[in-house]
C-alpha positions in Angstrom: -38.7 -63.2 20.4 -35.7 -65.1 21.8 -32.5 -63.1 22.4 -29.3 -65.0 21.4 -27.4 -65.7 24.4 -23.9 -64.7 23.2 -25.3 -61.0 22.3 -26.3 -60.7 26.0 -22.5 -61.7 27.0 -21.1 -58.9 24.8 -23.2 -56.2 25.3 -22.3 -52.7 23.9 -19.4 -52.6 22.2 -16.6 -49.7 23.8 -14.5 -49.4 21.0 -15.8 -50.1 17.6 -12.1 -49.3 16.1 -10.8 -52.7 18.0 -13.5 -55.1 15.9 -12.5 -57.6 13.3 -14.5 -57.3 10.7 -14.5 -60.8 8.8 -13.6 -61.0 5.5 -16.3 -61.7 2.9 -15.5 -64.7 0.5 -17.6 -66.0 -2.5 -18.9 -68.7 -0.5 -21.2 -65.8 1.3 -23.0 -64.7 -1.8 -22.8 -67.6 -4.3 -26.0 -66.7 -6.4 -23.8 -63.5 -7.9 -25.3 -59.8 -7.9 -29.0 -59.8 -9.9 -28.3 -56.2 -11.7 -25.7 -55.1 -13.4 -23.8 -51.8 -11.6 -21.8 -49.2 -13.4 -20.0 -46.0 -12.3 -18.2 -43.5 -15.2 -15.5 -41.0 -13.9 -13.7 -38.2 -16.1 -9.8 -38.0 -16.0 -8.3 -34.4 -16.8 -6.4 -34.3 -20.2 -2.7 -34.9 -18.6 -3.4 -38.0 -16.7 -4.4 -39.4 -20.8 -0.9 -40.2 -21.4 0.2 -42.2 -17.8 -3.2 -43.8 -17.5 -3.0 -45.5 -21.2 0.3 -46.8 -20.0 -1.2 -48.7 -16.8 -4.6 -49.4 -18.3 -3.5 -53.1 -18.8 -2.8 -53.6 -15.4 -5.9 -52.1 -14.5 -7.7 -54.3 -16.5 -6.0 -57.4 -15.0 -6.1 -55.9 -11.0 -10.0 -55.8 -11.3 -10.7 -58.8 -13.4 -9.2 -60.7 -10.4 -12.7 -59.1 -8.6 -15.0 -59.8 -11.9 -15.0 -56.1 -12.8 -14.9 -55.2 -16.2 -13.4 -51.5 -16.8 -13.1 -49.4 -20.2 -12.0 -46.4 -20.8 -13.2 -43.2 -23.7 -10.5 -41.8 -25.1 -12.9 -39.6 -26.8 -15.1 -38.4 -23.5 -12.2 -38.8 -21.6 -13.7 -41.0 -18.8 -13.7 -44.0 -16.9 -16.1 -46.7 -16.5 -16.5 -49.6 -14.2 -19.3 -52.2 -14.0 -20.0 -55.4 -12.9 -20.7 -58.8 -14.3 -22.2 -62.2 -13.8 -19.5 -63.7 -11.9 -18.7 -60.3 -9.4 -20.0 -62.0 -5.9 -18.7 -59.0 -3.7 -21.6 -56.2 -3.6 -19.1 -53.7 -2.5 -16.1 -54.5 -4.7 -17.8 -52.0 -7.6 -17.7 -49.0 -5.1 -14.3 -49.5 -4.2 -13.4 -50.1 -8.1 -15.0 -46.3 -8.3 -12.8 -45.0 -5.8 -9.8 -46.8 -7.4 -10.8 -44.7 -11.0 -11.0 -41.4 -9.0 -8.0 -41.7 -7.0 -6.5 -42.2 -10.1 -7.8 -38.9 -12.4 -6.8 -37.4 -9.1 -3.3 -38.1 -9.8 -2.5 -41.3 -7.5 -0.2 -43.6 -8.7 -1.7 -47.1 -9.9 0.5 -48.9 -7.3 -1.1 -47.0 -4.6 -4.6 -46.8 -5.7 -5.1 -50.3 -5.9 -4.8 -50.5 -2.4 -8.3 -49.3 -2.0 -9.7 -53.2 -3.4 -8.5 -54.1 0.5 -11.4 -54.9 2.8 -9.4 -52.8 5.7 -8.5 -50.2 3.4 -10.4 -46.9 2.1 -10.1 -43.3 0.6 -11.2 -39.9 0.7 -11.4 -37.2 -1.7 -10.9 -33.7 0.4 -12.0 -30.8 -1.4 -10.1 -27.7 0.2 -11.2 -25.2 -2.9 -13.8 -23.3 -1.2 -12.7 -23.3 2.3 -10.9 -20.4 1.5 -12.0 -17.4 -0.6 -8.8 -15.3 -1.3 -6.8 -17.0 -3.5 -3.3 -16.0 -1.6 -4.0 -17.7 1.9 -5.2 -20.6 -0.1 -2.2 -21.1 -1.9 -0.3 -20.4 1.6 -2.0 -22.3 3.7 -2.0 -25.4 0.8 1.9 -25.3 0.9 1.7 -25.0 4.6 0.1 -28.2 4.7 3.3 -29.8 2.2 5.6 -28.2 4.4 9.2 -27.3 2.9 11.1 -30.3 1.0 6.9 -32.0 2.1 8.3 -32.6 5.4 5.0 -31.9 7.3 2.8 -34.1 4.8 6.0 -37.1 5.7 4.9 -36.5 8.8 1.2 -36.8 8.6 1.6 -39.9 6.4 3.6 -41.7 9.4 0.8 -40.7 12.0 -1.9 -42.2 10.1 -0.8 -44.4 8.4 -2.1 -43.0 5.1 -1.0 -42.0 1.8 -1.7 -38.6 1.4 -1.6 -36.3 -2.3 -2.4 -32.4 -2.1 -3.0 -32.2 -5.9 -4.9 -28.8 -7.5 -8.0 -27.7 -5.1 -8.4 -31.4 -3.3 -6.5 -33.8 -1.4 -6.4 -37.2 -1.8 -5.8 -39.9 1.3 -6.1 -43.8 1.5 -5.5 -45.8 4.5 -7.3 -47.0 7.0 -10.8 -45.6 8.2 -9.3 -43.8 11.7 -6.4 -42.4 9.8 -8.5 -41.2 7.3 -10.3 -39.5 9.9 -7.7 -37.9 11.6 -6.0 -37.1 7.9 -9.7 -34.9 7.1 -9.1 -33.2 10.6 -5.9 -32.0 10.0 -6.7 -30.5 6.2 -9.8 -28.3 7.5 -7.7 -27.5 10.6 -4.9 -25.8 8.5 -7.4 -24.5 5.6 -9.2 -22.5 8.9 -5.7 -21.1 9.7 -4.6 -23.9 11.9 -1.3 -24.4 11.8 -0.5 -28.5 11.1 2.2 -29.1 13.9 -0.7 -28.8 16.4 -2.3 -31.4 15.7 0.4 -33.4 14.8 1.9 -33.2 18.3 -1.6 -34.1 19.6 -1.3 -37.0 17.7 2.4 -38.2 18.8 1.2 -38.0 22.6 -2.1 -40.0 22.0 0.4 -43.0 19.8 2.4 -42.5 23.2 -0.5 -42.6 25.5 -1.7 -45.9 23.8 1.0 -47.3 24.7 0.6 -47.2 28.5 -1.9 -49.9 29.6 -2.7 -47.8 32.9 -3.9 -44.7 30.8 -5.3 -46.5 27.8 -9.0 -46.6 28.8 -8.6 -43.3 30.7 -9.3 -39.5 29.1 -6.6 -37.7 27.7 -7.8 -34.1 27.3 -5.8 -33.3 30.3 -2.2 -34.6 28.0 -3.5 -33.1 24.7 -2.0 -29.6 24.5 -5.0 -26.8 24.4 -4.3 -24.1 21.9 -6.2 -20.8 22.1 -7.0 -18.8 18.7 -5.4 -15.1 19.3 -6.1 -12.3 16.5 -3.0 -10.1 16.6 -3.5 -8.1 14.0 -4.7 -4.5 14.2 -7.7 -2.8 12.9 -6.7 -1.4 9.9 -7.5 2.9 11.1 -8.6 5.7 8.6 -5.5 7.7 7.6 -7.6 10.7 7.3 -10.2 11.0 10.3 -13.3 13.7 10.0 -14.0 15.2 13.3 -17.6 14.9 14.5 -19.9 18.0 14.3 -22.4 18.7 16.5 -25.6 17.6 16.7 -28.1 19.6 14.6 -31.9 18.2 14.0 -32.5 20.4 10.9 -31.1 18.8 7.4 -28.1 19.8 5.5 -28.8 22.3 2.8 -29.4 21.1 -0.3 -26.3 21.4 -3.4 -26.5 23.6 -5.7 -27.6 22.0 -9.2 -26.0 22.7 -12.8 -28.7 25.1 -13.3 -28.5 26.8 -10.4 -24.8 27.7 -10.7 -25.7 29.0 -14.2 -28.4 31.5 -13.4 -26.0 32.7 -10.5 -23.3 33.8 -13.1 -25.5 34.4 -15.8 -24.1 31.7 -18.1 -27.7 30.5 -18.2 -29.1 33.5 -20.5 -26.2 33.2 -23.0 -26.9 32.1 -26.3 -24.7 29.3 -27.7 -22.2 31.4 -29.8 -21.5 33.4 -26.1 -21.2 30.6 -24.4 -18.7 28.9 -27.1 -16.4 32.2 -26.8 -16.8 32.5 -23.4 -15.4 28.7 -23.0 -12.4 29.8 -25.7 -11.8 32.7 -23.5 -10.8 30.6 -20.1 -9.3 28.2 -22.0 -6.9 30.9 -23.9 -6.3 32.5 -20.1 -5.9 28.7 -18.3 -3.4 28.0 -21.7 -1.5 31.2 -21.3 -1.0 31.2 -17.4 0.2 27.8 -18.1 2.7 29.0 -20.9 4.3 31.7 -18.5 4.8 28.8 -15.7 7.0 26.9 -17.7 8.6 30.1 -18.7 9.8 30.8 -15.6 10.6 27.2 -14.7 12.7 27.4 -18.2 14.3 30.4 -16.9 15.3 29.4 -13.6 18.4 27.6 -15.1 20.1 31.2 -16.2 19.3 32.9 -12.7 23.3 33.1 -11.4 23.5 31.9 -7.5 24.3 34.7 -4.8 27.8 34.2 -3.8 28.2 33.7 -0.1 31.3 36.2 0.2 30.4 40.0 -1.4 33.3 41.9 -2.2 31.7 45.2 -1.5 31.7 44.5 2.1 33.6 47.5 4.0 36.4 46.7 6.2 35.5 47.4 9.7 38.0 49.7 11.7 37.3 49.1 14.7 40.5 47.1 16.7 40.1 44.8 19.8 43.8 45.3 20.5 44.6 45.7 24.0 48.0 48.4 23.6 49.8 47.9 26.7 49.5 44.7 27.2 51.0 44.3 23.5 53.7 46.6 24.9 55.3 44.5 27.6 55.3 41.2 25.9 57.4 43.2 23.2 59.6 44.2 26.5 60.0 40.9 27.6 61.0 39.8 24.1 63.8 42.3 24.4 65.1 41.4 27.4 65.0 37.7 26.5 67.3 38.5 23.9 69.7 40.2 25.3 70.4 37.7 27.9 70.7 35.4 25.3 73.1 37.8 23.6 75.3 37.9 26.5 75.1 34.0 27.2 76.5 34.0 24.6 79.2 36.4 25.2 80.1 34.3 28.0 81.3 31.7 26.7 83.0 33.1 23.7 85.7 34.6 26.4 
C-alpha cells in the first residue's frame, strides 16, 4: 500500500478549527442523488399566520438547491424532499434544520443562513434541566438579561444568532460558536451565572490576539470560579429532645375497643349510647353558650377609676415649724427696711 507523499508532510492536524473545508459544487456529484429523501416537521398554531406569508420565499430560497418544500395546513407541518436535479447530499439536512428553526420562531431572513456550507444550528432544549418551574423561569430570563443585554452579549462572542423561545433555545452560526453558545445555556440552567463565562470568553478573543501566547495554555488567564452553597439548612422549629435508650418496645395504643370497655361505653345498647352522645353534646353546647355570654357581657362591666374618692386624707404633716418660723421673720424684717427706704427719701 503506498502512502501519498503530501499526507506524510502534514501529519496530524493541531487545530482542526483552522481548516478550509472546500466547497462542494455540482461538478463533484454529477450523476444526482439515486433516492428520493424527505424530512416532515410540525409548526405550532401561531407561527400558521407569519409562515404562510414567507412560504413563497421559501419555496424560491430552496429551489435555488433543487429542494422541493410543501407545507399542511391541515397537519400543520412541514415537508422537504429532494428531487432529480438536487446534487448536494447534505443540502436536505440543512433544508430540515432551516424548517425547524423556523416552527421555533426564527425569522426567515435568519434561518436561511443555515443553506451556508460554514454555517449550522442547534436546537437547545433547557425544559428539563430544571425541575421547579420558578428557577427555570429565573434562570431563563437570567440568560436574556434585562432590556436582553446578556443574550447581545453572547451573540457578539460567538458570533451567533441566538433565540430563547418557550422550553428551547435556538442558535445558528458557526460550528465553534455554536459550541461555546451550548456551554453557556447548561452553565446558567445548572445555576451558573452567564457573565462567567462570558468574561472567559473576552480574555481568550484577547489572548488570540497575541502571537507569543496563541499556541500556549490559557487556564492560568481564564478566571477559576468555585461553587459555594450559602444557604442554610433549613432547622426544625420544634425540636424533640432525645430519650434514652431503652431495648424493650413502646407500649402498644390503646384501640377503639379498648377505650370503650374502660368506660363502659362498650356494653351500652344503641338507644344509651345515642342519649349519652345528646348528653355531651347539650353540655359541650351549653358551656359554649355561657362563654359568649360572658364575652357579650364584658362590654357593660364599668372600668375602675384610677382616683377613688373614698380615700381618707392623711394627717400626718412633714412641716418643719421653726424653720417655717424664721423665714416668716426675715420676711418681716425685709419689709420694714423697705418701709423705711422708703421713708428716706420721702423727707
Amino acid at each position: 500500500m503506498s502512502v501519498d507523499p503530501d499526507d506524510e508532510k502534514k501529519g496530524p492536524i493541531e487545530n482542526a478549527w483552522e481548516m478550509t473545508i472546500p466547497e462542494f459544487k455540482p461538478e463533484d456529484n454529477p450523476f444526482g442523488l439515486l433516492e428520493e429523501s424527505s424530512f416532515a416537521t410540525l409548526f405550532p398554531k401561531y407561527r400558521e399566520h407569519y409562515l404562510k406569508q414567507v412560504w413563497p420565499l421559501v419555496k424560491k430560497v430552496l429551489s435555488d438547491h433543487h429542494i422541493k418544500a410543501e407545507m399542511d395546513l391541515m397537519e400543520g407541518s412541514l415537508t422537504v424532499r429532494t428531487t432529480r436535479k438536487t446534487w448536494d447530499p447534505y443540502i436536505i439536512m440543512k433544508a430540515r434544520d432551516m424548517m425547524k428553526l423556523m416552527c421555533r420562531s426564527v425569522p426567515f431572513e435568519q434561518a436561511k443562513r443555515v443553506l451556508e456550507d460554514n454555517v449550522g444550528c442547534d436546537i437547545i432544549k433547557i425544559g428539563s434541566l430544571t425541575r421547579n418551574k420558578e428557577k427555570f423561569v429565573k434562570r431563563r430570563q437570567r440568560l436574556i438579561g434585562p432590556n436582553g443585554c446578556t443574550l447581545k452579549s453572547i451573540e457578539l462572542l460567538t458570533n451567533c444568532y441566538v433565540l430563547v423561545q418557550g422550553q428551547t433555545v435556538s442558535a445558528l452560526g458557526p460550528y465553534k460558536g455554536l459550541q461555546q453558545v451550548r456551554k453557556i445555556v447548561e452553565d446558567t440552567m445548572k445555576n451558573v451565572h452567564p457573565i462567567y463565562n462570558i468574561k472567559a470568553l473576552m480574555i481568550k478573543r484577547e489572548l488570540a490576539k497575541d502571537p507569543k501566547l496563541r499556541n500556549e495554555n490559557w487556564d492560568r488567564f481564564l478566571p477559576k470560579y468555585v461553587k459555594t452553597n450559602i444557604s442554610k439548612r433549613k432547622k426544625p422549629k420544634i425540636k424533640k429532645d432525645k430519650q434514652a435508650y431503652t431495648p424493650f418496645p413502646p407500649p402498644q395504643a390503646e384501640s377503639k375497643i379498648d377505650k370503650q370497655l374502660a368506660t363502659g361505653e362498650f356494653f351500652l345498647n344503641k338507644e344509651q349510647k345515642r342519649l349519652k352522645k345528646r348528653k355531651e353534646q347539650d353540655e359541650k353546647h351549653a358551656e359554649a353558650a355561657k362563654k359568649r355570654e360572658e364575652k357579650r357581657n364584658q362590654a357593660f362591666i364599668p372600668p375602675q377609676e384610677s382616683g377613688s374618692s373614698t380615700s381618707v386624707p392623711s394627717t400626718k404633716t412633714t412641716v418643719d415649724i421653726p424653720s417655717l418660723k424664721k423665714k416668716i421673720m426675715e420676711a418681716r424684717k425685709g419689709v420694714k427696711t423697705f418701709d423705711s427706704f422708703k421713708n428716706k427719701n420721702k423727707k
